[in-house]
N, C-alpha and C positions, 0 to 999 in steps of 0.2 A: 424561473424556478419557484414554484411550490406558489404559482398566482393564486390557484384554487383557498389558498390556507387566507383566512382573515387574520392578521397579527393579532388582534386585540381578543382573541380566542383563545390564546395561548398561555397557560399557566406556565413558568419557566422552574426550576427547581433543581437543586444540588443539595446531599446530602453529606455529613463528616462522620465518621466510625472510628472507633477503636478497641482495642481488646477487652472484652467485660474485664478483666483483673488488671492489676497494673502490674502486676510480673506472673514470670510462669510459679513463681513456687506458691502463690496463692492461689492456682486453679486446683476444682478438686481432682484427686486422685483421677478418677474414672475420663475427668475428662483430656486428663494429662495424657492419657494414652489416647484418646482419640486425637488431638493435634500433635502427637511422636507422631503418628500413621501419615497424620495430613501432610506435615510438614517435611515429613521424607519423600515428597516427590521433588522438592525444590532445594533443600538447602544442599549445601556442598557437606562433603564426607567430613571434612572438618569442624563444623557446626552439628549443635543440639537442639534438641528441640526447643529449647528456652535459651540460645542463643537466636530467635528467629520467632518469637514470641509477638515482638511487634509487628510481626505482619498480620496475626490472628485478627485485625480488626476489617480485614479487608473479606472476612468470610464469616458471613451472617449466623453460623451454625457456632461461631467462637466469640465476635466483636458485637457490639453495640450502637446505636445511632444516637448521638450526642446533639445532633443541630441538622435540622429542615430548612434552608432557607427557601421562600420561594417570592416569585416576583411578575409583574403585569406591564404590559406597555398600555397606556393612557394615549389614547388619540383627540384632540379638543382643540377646535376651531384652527387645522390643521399643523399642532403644536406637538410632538413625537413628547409624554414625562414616562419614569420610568418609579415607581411604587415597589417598595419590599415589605417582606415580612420574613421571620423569623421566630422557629419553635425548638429551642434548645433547652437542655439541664441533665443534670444526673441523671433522674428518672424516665429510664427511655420510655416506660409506659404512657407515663402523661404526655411526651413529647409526641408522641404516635399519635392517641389519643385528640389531641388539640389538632393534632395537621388532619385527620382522619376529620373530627367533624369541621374545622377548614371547607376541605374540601368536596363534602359529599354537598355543603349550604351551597358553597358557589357553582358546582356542578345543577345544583337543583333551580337555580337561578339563569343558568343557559346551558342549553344541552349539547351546542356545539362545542363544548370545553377541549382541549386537548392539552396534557402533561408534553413537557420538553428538556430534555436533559442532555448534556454531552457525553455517550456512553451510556445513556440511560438504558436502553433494553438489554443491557449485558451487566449491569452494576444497580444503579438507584434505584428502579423497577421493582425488578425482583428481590432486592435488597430489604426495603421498605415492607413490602409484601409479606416475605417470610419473618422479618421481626412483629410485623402487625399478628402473624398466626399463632408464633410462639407467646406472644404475650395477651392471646386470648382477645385481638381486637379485631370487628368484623372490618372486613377489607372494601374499602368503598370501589363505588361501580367502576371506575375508570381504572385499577389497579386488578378490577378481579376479572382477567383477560380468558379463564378456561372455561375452551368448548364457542366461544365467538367465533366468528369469521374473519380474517385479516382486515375488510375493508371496515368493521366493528371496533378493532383497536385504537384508540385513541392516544398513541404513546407517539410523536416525536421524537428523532433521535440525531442530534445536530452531526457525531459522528458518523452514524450510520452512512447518512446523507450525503457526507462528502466521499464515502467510497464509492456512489456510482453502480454498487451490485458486484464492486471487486472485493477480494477476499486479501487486502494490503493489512499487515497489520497494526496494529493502537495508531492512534492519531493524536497527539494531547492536544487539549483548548490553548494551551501556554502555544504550541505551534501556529497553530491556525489563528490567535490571535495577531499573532506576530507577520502571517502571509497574508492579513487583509489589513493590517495597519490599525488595525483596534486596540487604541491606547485603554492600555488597564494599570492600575494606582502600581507605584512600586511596593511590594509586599516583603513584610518579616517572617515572612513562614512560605511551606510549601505543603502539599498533599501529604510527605514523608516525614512531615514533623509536628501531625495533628496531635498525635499519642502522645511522645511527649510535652506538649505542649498540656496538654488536660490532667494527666495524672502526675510530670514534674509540678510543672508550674503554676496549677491550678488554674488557668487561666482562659475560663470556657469564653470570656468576649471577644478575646482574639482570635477564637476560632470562627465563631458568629463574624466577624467582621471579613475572614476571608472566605465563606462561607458564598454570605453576599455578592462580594464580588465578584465571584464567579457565575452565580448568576445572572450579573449583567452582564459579564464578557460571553454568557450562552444568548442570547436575547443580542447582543450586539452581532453575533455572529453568525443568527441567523437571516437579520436586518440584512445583512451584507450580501445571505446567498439572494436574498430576494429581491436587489439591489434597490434598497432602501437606503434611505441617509440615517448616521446614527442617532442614537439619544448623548444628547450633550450633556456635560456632569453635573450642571446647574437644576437640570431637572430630570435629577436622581433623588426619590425621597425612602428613608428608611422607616417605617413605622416601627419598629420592635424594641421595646426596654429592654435598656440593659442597663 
């Protein structure tokens, strides 16, 4: 599976979001009623709209992008290392910004690049995309996908790829980590507790740090479809200050 792809082509990448505000009574007015709208498709008759507030971070038009993490597999004198990076802070601007020109350098530097994410063409993709437009930053070539031809796209999508062209629905990495025996670190958080983790507890490193790891369990996971051996945790390196 997927012989054609050179691993070492592969930019890997998971993003974190949450609600631009930290509660609903700080959003303004105008927009209050546009997530009443949104969030009346899903919450139960018992729920308001700012009982259900913290899911605003999961829809680009309401949340914000807190932490980029992305990552490379290193190949060397046939030695599998695994290299991170991370582009986090308040300022989604600058966060954008720094991964934007990140990525158009290293794009410019090999043009067989390709983006990879779990979920990515239905979440991080497009995700990144529309916050890059709304905050007036031009959208590098491997994200600006309209009007290409499919064999043009450069997006990987670790989910996608295990459905086979079936229409099964969500697959989590926490799953499929777990069906191919891909030890990942035991973690204090989960996806549902990014929000508050950022706006209680101020505490954007721990986000960054499981941010991370989920991009290596994507990069482990793909390792696996193409029955590669994994990268061992010794040589896992983080570059990013924190």
């Amino acid at each position: 599976m997927l012989d054609h792809i050179k691993i070492e082509n592969i930019l890997f990448l998971d993003v974190e979001t949450v609600p631009q505000y930290e509660n609903f009574e700080l959003v303004p007015d105008n927009f209050k009623e546009f997530w009443d709208k949104k969030s009346s498709y899903f919450r139960n008759e018992d729920q308001s709209a700012s009982d259900v507030y913290q899911r605003a971070g999961i829809y680009s038009e309401f949340g914000k992008i807190i932490c980029i993490s992305v990552g490379i597999i290193i190949n060397k004198d046939g030695k599998k290392s695994f290299r991170l990076k991370s582009f986090y802070g308040d300022d989604e601007r600058a966060v954008l910004t720094e991964f934007m020109e990140m990525l158009e350098k290293y794009h410019a530097s090999n043009s067989d690049l390709q983006l990879c994410a779990h979920n990515g063409k239905e979440f991080d993709f497009p995700y990144i995309a529309r916050r890059m437009l709304i905050n007036g930053i031009k959208l590098p070539g491997l994200l600006d996908i309209a009007g290409k031809k499919p064999w043009e796209v450069m997006l990987l999508d670790t989910m996608e790829l295990w459905k086979f062209g079936d229409y099964k629905n969500y697959t989590s990495l926490n799953l499929l980590t777990q069906i191919f025996n891909i030890p990942t670190p035991k973690d204090d958080i989960d996806g549902s507790m990014v929000a508050e983790v950022y706006w209680k507890d101020k505490d954007l490193i721990r986000i960054v740090r499981y941010c991370e790891k989920d991009v290596l369990a994507i990069a482990q996971l793909l390792l696996k479809y193409k029955r590669k051996g994994l990268i061992e945790e010794e040589n896992v390196e983080s570059t990013t200050e924190k």
